[in-house]
N, C-alpha and C positions, 0 to 999 in steps of 0.2 A: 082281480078277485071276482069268483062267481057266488052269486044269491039264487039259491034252490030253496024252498018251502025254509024260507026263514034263517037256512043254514049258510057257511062261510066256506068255501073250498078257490085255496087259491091255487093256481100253475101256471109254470113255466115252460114258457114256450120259447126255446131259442131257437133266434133267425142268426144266421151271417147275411153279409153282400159277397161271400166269396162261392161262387160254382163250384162246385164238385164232382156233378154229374147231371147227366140231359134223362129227363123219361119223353116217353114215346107213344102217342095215340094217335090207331089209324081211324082214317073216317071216308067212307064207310067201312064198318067191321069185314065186311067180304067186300070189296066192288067188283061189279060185273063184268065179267070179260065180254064188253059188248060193243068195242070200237071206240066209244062216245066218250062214255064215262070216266073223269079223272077218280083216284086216289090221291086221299091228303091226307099227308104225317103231322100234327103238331107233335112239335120240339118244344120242352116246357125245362127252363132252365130251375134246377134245386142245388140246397145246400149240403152239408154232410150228413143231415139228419134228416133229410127228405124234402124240408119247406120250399115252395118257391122261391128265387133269387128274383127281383123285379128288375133285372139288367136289361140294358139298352147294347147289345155287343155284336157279333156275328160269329155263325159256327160255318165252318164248310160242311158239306154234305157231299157224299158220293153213291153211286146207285149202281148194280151191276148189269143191268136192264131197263131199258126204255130212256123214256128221256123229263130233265126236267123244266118245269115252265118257270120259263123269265118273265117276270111279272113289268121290268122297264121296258122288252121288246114285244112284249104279247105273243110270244112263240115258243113250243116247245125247242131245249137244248140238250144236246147228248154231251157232255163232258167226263171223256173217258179216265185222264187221268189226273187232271189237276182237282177235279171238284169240284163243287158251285156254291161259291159266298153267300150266305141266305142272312140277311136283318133279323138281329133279334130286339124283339121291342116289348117292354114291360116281362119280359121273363117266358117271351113266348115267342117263337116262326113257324109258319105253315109251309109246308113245301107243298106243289102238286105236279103230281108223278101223270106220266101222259099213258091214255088209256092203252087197254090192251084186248086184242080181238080173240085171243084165247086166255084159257084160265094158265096161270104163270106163278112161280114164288119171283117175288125181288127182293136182293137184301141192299139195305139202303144203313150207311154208315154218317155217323155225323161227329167231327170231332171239332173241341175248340180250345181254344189257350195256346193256341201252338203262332 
């Protein structure tokens, strides 16, 4: 229940624990095609009605360019066709995609439950 200027408005807000679907923000909005510079995906697991899911689970990722970083080996990986397991922890994974010396689209797939 909310209290506004004396008043009473309550809502409902329904959570599941069950995934339904991943959203996706890139960080930086542009990154620089400048050799150096990584791009990061946060993977943000939600329920059927958009809420965060606070799962602890793993999605694979796939990339159709460049390569991604292994955060246990310290090194960028290229994983053509199996994909690369990424930890999801509290309903969140960052992947970071290894820079690029020219400007490039990459399409970067992530699926889970499978």
């Amino acid at each position: 229940i909310l209290r506004f200027n004396g008043k009473e408005d309550e809502k409902k807000i329904l959570v599941s624990n069950e995934i339904a679907d991943l959203k996706f923000k890139l960080y930086p909005q542009e990154p620089p095609a400048d050799g150096r510079s990584s791009a990061y995906v946060e993977i943000l697991t939600v329920d059927k009605n958009g809420n965060p899911v606070k799962a602890n689970t793993y999605v694979k990722v796939f990339v159709d360019r460049g390569d991604v970083y292994d955060y246990r080996t310290g090194q960028y990986k290229k994983f053509v066709n199996d994909g690369f397991k990424v930890k999801v922890i509290g309903g969140r994974a960052i992947v970071r995609l290894s820079p690029s010396r020219k400007p490039e689209e990459r399409k970067l797939k992530a699926v889970f439950g499978e």
